[in-house]
C-alpha positions in Angstrom: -10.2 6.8 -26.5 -12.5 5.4 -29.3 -15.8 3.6 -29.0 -13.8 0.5 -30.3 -11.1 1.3 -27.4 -14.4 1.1 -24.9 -15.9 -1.8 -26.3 -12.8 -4.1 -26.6 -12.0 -2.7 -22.7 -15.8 -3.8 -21.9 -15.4 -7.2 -23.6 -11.9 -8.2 -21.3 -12.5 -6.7 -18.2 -16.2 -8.1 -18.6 -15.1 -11.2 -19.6 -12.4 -11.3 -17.3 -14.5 -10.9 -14.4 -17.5 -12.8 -15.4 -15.2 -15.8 -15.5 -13.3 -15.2 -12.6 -16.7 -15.0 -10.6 -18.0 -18.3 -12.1 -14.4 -20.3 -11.2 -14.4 -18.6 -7.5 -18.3 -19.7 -6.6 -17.4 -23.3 -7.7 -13.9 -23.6 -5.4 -16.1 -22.0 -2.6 -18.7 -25.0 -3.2 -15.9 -27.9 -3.2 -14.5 -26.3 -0.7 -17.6 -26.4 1.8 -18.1 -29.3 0.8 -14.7 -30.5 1.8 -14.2 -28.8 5.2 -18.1 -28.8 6.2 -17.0 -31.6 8.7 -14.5 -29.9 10.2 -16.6 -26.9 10.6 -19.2 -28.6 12.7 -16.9 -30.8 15.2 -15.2 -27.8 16.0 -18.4 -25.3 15.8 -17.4 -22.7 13.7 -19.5 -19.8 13.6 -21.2 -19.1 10.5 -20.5 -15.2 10.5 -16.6 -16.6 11.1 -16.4 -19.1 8.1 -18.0 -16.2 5.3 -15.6 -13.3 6.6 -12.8 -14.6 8.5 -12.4 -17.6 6.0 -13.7 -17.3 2.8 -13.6 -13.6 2.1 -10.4 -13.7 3.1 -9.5 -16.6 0.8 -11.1 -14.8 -2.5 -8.7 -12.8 -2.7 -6.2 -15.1 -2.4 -7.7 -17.2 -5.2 -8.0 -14.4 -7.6 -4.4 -13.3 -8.0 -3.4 -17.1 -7.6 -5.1 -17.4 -11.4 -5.4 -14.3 -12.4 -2.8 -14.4 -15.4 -4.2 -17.5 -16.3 -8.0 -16.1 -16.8 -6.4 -12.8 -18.3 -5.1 -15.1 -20.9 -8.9 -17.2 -21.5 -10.9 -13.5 -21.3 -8.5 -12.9 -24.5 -8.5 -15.5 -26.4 -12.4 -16.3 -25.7 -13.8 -12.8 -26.7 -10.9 -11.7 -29.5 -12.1 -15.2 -30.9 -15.4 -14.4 -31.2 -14.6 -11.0 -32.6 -12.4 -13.0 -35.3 -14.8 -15.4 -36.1 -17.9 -12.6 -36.5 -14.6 -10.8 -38.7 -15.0 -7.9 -36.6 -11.3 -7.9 -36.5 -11.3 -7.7 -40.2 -13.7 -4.8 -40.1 -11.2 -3.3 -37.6 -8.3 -3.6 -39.3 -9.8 -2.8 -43.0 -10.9 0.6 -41.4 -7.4 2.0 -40.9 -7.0 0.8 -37.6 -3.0 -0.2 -37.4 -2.8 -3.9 -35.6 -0.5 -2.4 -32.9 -3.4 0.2 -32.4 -5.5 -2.4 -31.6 -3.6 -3.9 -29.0 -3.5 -0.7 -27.3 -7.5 -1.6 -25.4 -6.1 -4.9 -24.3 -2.9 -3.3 -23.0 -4.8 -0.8 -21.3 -7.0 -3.4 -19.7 -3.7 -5.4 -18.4 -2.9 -2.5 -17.0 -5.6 -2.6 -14.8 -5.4 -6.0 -13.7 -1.7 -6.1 -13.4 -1.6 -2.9 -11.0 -4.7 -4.6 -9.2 -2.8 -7.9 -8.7 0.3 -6.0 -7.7 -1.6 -4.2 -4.8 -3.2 -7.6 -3.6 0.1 -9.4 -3.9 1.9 -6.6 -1.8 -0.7 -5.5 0.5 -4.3 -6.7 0.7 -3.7 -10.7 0.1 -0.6 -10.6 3.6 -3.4 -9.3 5.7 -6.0 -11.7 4.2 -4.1 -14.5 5.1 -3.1 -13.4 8.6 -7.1 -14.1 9.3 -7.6 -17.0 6.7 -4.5 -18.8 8.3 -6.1 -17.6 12.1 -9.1 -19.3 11.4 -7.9 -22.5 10.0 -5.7 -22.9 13.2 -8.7 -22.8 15.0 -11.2 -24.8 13.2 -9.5 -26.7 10.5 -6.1 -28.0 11.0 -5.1 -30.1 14.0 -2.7 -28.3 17.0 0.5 -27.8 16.4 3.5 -29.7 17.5 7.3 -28.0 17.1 9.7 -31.0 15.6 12.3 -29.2 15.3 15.8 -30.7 17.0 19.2 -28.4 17.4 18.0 -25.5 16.8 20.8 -22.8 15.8 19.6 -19.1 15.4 22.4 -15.7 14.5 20.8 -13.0 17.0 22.8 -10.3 16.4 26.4 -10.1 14.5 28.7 -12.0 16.8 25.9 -13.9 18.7 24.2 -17.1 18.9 21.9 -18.8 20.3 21.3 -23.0 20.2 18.9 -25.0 21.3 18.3 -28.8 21.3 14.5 -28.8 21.1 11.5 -26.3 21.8 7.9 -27.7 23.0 5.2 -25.4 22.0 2.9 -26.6 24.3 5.4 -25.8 27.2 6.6 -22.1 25.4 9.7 -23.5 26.6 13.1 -24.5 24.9 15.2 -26.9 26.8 19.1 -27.2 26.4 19.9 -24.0 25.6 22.8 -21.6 25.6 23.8 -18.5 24.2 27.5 -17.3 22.8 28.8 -14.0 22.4 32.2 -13.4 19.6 34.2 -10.7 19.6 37.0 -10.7 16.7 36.4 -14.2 16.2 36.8 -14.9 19.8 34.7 -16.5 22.2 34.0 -14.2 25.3 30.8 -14.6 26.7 28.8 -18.3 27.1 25.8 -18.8 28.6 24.6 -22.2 29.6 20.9 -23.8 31.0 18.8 -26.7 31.6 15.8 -24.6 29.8 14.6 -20.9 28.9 10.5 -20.9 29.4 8.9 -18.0 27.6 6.5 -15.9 30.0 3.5 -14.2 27.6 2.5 -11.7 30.5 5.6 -10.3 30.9 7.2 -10.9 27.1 10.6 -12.1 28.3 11.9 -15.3 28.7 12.8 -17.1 32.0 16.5 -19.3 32.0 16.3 -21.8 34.5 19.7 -23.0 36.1 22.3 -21.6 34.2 25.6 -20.8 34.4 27.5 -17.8 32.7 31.4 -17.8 31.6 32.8 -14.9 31.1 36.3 -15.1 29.2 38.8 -12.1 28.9 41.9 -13.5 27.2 43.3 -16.1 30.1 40.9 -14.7 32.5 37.6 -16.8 33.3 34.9 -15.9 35.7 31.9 -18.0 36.4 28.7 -16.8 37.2 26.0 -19.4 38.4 22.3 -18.9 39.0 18.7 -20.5 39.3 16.7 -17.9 37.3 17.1 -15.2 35.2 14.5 -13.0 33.7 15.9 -11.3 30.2 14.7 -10.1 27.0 16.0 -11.8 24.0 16.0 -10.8 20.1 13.2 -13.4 19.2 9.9 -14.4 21.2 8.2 -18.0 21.4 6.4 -16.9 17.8 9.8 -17.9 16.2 9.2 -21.7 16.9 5.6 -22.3 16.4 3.9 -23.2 12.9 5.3 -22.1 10.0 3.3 -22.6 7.0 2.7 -20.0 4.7 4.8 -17.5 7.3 5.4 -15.3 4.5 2.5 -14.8 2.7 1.5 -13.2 5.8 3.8 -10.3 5.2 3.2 -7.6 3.2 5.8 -6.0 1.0 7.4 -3.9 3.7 7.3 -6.9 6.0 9.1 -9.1 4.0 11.6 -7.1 3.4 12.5 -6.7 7.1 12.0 -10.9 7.3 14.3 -11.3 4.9 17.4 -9.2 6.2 16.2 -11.1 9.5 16.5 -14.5 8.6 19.8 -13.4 7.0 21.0 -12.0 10.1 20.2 -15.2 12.0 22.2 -17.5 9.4 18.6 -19.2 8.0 18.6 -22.0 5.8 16.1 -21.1 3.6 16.5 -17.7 2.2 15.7 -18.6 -1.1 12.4 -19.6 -0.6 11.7 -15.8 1.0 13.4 -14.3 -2.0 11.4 -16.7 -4.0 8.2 -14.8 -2.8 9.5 -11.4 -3.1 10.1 -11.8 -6.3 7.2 -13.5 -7.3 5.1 -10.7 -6.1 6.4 -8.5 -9.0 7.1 -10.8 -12.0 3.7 -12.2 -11.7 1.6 -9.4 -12.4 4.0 -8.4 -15.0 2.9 -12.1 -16.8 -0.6 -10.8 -17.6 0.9 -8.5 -20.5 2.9 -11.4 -22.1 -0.1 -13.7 -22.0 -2.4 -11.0 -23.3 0.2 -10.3 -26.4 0.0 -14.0 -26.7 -3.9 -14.3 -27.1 -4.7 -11.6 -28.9 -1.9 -12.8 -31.1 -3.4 -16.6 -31.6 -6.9 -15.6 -31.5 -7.0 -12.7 -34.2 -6.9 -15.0 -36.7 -9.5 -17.0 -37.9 -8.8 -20.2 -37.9 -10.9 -23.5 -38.4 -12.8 -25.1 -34.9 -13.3 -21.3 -33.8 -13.0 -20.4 -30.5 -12.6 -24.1 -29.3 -9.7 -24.3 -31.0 -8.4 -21.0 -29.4 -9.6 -22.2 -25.8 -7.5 -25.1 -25.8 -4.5 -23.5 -27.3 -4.7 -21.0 -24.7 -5.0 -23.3 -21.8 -2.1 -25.4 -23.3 0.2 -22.3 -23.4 -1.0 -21.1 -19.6 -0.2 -24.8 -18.3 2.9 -24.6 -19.6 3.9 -21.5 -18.5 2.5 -22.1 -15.1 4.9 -25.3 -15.3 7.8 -23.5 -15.9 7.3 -21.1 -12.7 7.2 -24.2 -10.7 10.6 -25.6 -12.6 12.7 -22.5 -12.2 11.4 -21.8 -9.0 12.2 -25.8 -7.7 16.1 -24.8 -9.2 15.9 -21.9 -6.9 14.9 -23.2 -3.9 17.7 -25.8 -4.0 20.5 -23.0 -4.7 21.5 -24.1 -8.5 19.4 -20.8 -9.7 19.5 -17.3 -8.3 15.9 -16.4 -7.2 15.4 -13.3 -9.3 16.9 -14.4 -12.5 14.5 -18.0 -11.6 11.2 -15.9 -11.6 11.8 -14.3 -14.4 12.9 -17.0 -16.8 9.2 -18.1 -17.3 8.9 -13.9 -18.3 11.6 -13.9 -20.4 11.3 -17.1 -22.6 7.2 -16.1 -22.8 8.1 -13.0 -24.0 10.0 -14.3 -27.2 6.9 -16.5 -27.7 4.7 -13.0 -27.4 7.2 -10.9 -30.2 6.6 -14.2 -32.6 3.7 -14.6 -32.6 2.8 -10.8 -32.7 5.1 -10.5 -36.0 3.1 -13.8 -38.0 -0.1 -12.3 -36.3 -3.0 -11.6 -39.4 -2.9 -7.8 -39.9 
């Protein structure tokens, strides 16, 4: 590695971070501001709001825009370098441009594998406490509006409900049927199944069982029956952000879950998964890009270079949302969705890499 390796790595990852730091302390400040009220009414400690809430929400925050401040930390310092012509000097010394990208690559390196490690690992857990303490002290109680509920247990079994009450852990009109070759031979039917937190089971309150065997019937009836079930009372309460919570591991087994049970929204789970990977892999495409844009010198300096760059982010950021809106609604597979923005960005990166100044 070469001094000008070191100092170009110094520049981005200084410049990177600087900026980052700046952006973070001024959500932090609107966001106080913001939730302050809500803080007080509902007495938030302070030692809970700076650890359970806002450290937790940093990290969150950083890989949310961390492509997008990759791509300012380049074109901000490589512009200053081009306007001072110390890319000139640079290149005029025998330094090949595609040597010189090698310092920024290395330095997107770094970020990317950071962002995949947060994305995967450290931002699930983060949120688990972030999300913890907003139920407490921010957001209102919640209140399950769900009606019919229909969930796939295992293969062959099912379970309906017509409405569960959160505040009551209890799901009322609810029954339970059991296929065998495509034929119905066990059906289980109750006024309401109550979930018991001391003793993790669930309670079914008069029910009656049919058991079928061909033209054979027998009826069992009862007033209570304790039983474990595939799924606990956590199934039916708030969902929001549900899987950011999960780390990579976890949301694999979520996934093939929610498949098993016949869920609606698959996509939007895929979504995520995939998300996790392609986005970190967006900070070397946007990197190509402004080092591409800002090597040259161009009139209005690095002003002009800022506000290129932010137009390119924006758009790209737009065309996640796009391809990922196609996905959820089942026009687009989710992989090949998340990785559109990659793809076309990429072209955009080879370009403007060949017209770059050399």
């Amino acid at each position: 590695m070469k001094l000008i390796d070191k100092y170009i790595i110094k520049k981005f990852l200084g410049t990177f971070f600087f900026s980052m730091a700046l952006i973070i302390l001024i959500v932090v400040v609107f966001d106080i501001s913001e939730k302050i009220d809500d803080f007080i009414d509902k007495q938030a400690p302070l030692k809970a709001i700076i650890f359970d809430f806002y450290f937790n929400f940093i990290p969150y925050f950083v890989n949310l825009f961390s492509p997008l401040f990759t791509f300012i930390a380049v074109i901000f310092f490589t512009s200053k370098m081009a306007t001072r012509t110390e890319i000139v000097a640079i290149l005029s010394s025998g330094i090949s441009y595609r040597r010189l990208l090698f310092p920024y690559m290395l330095s997107a390196t770094i970020i990317a594998i950071l962002s995949l490690y947060l994305n995967n690992f450290v931002i699930p857990n983060a949120t688990k406490k972030r999300i913890a303490f907003e139920d407490k002290y921010v957001r209102n109680e919640f209140h399950n509006s769900s009606k019919n509920i229909h969930l796939q247990t295992s293969p062959g079994s099912y379970v309906y409900m017509e409405r569960f009450s959160t505040e009551e852990n209890t799901g009322y009109k609810f029954s339970i049927e059991k296929f065998k070759d495509g034929k119905l031979y066990y059906k289980l039917i109750s006024e309401n199944i109550k979930w018991d937190s001391l003793k993790s089971r669930w309670t079914i309150n008069n029910y009656y069982i049919r058991f079928i065997n061909e033209m054979d019937e027998f009826i069992k009836k009862g007033t209570k029956l304790d039983t474990t079930l595939s799924f606990t009372s956590k199934e039916f309460g708030r969902k929001d952000n549900t899987i950011e919570t999960k780390d990579f591991y976890e949301l694999n087994r979520y996934i093939d879950s929610e498949r098993l049970k016949g869920a609606d929204n698959i996509e939007l789970y895929e979504i995520e998964k995939y998300r996790r990977i392609a986005f970190p892999f967006a900070t070397f495409i946007l990197t190509l890009i402004g080092v591409s844009l800002a090597s040259r010198k161009v009139r209005g300096g690095v002003g002009m270079h800022i506000g290129l760059g932010i137009l390119i982010s924006f758009t790209f950021i737009m065309f996640m949302q796009i391809t990922t809106t196609f996905a959820a609604s089942g026009l687009v597979s989710p992989l090949v969705a998340v990785w559109i923005p990659n793809f076309l960005f990429s072209i955009l990166a080879i370009y403007l890499l060949k017209i770059a100044q050399k």
